[in-house]
N, C-alpha and C positions, 0 to 999 in steps of 0.2 A: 504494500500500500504506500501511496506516495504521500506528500506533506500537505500537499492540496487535494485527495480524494478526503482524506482522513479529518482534514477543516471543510469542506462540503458536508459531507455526513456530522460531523459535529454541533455544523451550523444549521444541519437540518434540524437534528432533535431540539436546538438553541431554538429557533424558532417554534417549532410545535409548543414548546412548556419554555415562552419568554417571560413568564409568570413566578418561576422558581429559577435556581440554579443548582443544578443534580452535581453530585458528587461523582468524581468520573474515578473507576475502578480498572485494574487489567483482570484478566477471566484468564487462569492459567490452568495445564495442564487436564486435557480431557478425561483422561482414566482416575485420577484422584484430583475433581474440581475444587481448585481454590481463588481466592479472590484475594488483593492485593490495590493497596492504594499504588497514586503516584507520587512518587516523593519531590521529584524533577524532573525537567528537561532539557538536552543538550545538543545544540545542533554542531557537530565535528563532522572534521575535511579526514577522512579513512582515507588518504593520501598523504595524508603530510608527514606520518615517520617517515616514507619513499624519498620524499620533498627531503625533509631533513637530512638522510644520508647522503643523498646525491651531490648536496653544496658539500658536506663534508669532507666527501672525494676529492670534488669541485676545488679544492683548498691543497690538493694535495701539488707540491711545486713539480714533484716529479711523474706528473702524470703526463703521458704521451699526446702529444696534440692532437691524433685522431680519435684516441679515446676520449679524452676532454670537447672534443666536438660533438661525439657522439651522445655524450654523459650530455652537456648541454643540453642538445636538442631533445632529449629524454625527458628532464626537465622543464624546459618552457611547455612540453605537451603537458607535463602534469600540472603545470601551474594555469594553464587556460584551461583545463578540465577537470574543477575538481570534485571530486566525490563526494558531495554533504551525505551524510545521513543526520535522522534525528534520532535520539534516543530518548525513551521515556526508563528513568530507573523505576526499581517499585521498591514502594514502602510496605509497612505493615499492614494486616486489616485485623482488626480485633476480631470479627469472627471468622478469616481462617477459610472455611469452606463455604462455595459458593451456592447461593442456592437451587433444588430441584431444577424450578422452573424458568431458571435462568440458563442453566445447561441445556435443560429442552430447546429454550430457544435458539438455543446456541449447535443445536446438531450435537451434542457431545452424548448424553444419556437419556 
């Protein structure tokens, strides 16, 4: 799921129930259903340790000038294309297991 299906559908139920503001859960694991606040969220470039080792290199005085072209152009590709993901961490949920009819809905049980 992308950053924008996921705020579509978010914005969907936002508007159905603009009246309250629901506590937003993650639904984990379908053979033993539990549930799980969200504690944060993190948008990271899953490129950039590649990023970082490559200047590292980059730095090296005795690297060969075709490989150092190469290493470059390796780089500027990662640096114009970078990989975001979002992460949601999860927090606690005092109760742990999710309920019935929440897995139902869910395809799980």
């Amino acid at each position: 799921m992308t950053l924008s299906e996921l705020i579509a559908q978010l914005q969907e139920i936002a508007d159905q129930h603009e009246d309250i503001d629901p506590e937003v859960k993650i639904a984990h694991q379908p053979n033993w259903p539990l549930e799980f606040s969200i504690s944060g969220v993190l948008a990271f470039n899953t490129k950039l340790e590649a990023i970082t080792e490559l200047k590292e290199i980059l730095e090296d005085p005795e690297l060969e000038a075709d490989e150092r072209e190469h290493l470059t152009s390796e780089l500027a590709a990662l640096e114009a294309e970078p990989e975001m993901m979002v992460f949601l961490s999860e927090g606690f949920s005092g109760n742990g297991y999710l309920t019935s009819g929440v897995s139902a809905e869910l395809g799980w049980k």
